[in-house]
C-alpha positions in Angstrom: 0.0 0.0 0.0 1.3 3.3 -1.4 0.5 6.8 -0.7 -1.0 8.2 -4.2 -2.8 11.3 -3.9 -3.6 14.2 -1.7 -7.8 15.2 -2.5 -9.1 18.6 -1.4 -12.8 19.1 -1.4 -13.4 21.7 -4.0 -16.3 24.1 -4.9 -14.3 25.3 -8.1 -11.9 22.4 -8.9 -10.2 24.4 -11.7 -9.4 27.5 -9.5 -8.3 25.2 -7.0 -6.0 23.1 -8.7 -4.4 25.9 -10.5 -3.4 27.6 -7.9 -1.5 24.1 -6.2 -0.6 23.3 -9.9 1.4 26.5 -10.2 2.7 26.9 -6.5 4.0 23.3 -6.9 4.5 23.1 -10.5 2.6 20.0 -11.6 1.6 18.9 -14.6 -2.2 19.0 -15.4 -4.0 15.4 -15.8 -8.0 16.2 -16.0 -10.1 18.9 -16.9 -13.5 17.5 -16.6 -17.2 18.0 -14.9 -15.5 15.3 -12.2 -13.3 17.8 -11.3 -9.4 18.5 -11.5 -6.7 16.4 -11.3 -2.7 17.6 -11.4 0.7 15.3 -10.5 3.8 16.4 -8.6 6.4 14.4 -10.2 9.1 12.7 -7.5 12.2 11.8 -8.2 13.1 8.5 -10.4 9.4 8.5 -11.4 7.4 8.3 -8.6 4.7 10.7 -8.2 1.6 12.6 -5.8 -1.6 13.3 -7.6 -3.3 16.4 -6.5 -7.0 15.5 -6.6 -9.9 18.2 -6.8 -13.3 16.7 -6.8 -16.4 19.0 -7.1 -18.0 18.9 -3.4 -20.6 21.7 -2.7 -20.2 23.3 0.6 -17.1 21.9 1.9 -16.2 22.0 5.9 -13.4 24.7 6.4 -14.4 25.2 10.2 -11.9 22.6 12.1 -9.0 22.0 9.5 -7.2 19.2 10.4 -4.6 18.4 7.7 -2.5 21.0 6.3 0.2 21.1 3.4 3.6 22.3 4.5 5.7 24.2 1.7 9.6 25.1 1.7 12.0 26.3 -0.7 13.6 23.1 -0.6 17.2 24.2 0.4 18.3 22.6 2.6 16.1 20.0 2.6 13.9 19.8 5.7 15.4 16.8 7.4 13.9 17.4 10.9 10.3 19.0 11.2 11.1 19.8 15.1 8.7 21.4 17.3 10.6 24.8 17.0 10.6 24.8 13.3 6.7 23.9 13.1 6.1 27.0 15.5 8.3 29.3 13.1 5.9 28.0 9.8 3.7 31.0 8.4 -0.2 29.8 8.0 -1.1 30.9 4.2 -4.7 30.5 2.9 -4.7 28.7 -1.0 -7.5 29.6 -3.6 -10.2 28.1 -1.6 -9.2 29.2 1.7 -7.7 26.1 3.0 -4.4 26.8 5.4 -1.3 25.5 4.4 2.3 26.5 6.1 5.3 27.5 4.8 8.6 27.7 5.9 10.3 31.1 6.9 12.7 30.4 3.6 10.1 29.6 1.2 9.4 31.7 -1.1 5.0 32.6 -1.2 5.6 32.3 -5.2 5.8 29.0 -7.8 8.5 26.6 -7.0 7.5 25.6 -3.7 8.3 22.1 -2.3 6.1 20.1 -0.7 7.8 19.0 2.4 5.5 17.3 4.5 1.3 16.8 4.9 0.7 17.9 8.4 -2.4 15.9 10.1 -4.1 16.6 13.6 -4.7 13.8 15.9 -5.5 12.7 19.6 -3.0 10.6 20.0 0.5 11.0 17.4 2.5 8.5 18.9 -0.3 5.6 18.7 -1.4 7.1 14.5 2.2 7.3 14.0 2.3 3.6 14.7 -0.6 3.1 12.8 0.5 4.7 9.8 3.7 3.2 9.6 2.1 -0.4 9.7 0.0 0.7 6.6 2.8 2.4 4.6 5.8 0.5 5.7 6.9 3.8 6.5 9.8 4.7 9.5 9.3 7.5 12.3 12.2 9.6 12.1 10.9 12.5 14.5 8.8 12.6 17.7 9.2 15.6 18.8 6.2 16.2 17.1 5.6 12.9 15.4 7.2 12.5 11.4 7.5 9.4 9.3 9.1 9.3 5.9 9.1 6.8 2.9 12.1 4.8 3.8 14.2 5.8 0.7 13.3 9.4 1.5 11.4 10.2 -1.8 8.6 12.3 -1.5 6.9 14.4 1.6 6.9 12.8 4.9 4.1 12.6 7.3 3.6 14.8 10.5 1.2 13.8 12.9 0.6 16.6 15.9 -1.8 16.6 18.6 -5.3 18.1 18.0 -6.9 21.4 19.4 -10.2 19.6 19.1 -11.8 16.0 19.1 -12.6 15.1 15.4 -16.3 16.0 14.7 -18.7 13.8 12.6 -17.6 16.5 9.7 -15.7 14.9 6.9 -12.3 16.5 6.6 -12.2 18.7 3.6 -8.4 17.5 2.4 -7.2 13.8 3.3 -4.9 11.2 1.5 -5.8 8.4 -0.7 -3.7 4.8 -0.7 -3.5 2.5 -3.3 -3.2 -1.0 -3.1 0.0 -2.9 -4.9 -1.0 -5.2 -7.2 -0.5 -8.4 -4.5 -3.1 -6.8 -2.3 -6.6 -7.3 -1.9 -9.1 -4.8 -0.5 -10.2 -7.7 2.3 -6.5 -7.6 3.2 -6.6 -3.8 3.7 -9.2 -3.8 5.8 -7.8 -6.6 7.8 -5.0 -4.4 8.2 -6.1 -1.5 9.3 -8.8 -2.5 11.9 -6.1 -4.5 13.1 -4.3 -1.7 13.7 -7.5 0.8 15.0 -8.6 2.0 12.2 -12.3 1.3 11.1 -14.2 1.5 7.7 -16.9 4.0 6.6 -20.3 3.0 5.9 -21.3 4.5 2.4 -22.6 3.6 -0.9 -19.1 2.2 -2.3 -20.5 -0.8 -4.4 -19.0 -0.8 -7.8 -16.5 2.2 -6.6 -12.7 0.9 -6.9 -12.3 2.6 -3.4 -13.4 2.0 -0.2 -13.2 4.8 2.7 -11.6 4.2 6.1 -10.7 6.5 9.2 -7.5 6.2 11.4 -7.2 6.0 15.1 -7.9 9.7 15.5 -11.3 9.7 13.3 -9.7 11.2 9.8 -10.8 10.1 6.7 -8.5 8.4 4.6 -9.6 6.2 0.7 -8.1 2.9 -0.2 -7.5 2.2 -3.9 -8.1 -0.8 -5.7 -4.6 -1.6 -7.4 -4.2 0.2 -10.7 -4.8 -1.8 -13.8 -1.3 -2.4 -14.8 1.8 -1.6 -12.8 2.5 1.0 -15.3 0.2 3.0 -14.1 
């Protein structure tokens, strides 16, 4: 199980993704009445997808997951407490926060060092999310895993202001299954590790949703078609 995309909720998809499609320069994917979909490109071709589905309304009163942006140099090897107090809170074309570092630069070539998400207990989600994405905790002062061959933005997990409400967060990450796995082995997985799944009409949907320890959202992929995907 891999980490694929990052999906904000989005009223105007276009105007959304265009902002985080300039700010991160991505290349555009879809265009569509589904919404708007742009990739990050990694080094030695991995990749994040930026996802912007149309969702009317979305819940912008308790953010709980938040983008945080640097120049890049030098890289951000340890998201401490004292550099996550020094981050400026920007607001994005929908009026989402996202964080930047002092050095970075509020213009286009922004990196995307890390996806920041709230929750009641870090240690115990930081556990959990390393079981799911075979990923290693390098930081707990606050809480950060990265990919183990340091490709990509790693995962900070801080405590929460607030309980999670019964809102659906309006930004949260997607996983997709490799091509040995099976959705019933997911699921196994992450009850297993105190997750839970969603109830929802999913039928015939190649994703399933699920919630962590903490109560935030999270979809599960069926594994892509081909493994050049």
């Amino acid at each position: 199980m891999y980490w694929e995309n990052i999906v904000f909720d989005a009223e105007n998809p276009r105007r959304h993704g265009e902002f985080w499609e300039a700010a991160l320069k991505c290349q555009m994917l879809t265009d569509n009445q589904g919404g708007y979909e742009t990739r990050l490109q990694l080094p030695g071709e991995r990749y994040l997808d930026l996802c912007f589905p149309i969702v009317r309304d979305p819940d912008r009163a308790r953010q709980r997951a938040h983008l945080i942006l640097g120049s890049g140099a030098p890289p951000a090897e340890d998201l401490g407490a004292e550099l996550l107090d020094a981050l400026e809170t920007r607001l994005d074309a929908a009026g989402n926060e996202y964080l930047l570092r002092a050095d970075g630069k509020p213009a286009s070539g922004l990196v995307l060092e890390a996806f920041q998400l709230a929750c009641a207990d870090p240690a115990g989600d930081a556990e959990f999310w390393k079981q799911l994405l075979g990923w290693e905790i390098v930081a707990r002062s606050p809480m950060v895993l990265a990919d183990p061959t340091s490709v990509g933005p790693r995962l900070v997990l801080v405590r929460e202001a607030s309980p999670k409400t019964a809102a659906k967060n309006a930004i949260h990450l997607d996983l997709r299954l490799e091509q040995a796995e099976s959705m019933d082995d997911a699921l196994a997985a992450i009850c297993a590790s105190g997750g839970a799944e969603l109830d929802g009409p999913w039928e015939g949907l190649p994703w399933r949703v699920f919630q962590d320890r903490s109560g935030n959202e999270f979809c599960v992929l069926a594994p892509s078609a081909s493994s050049d995907d």
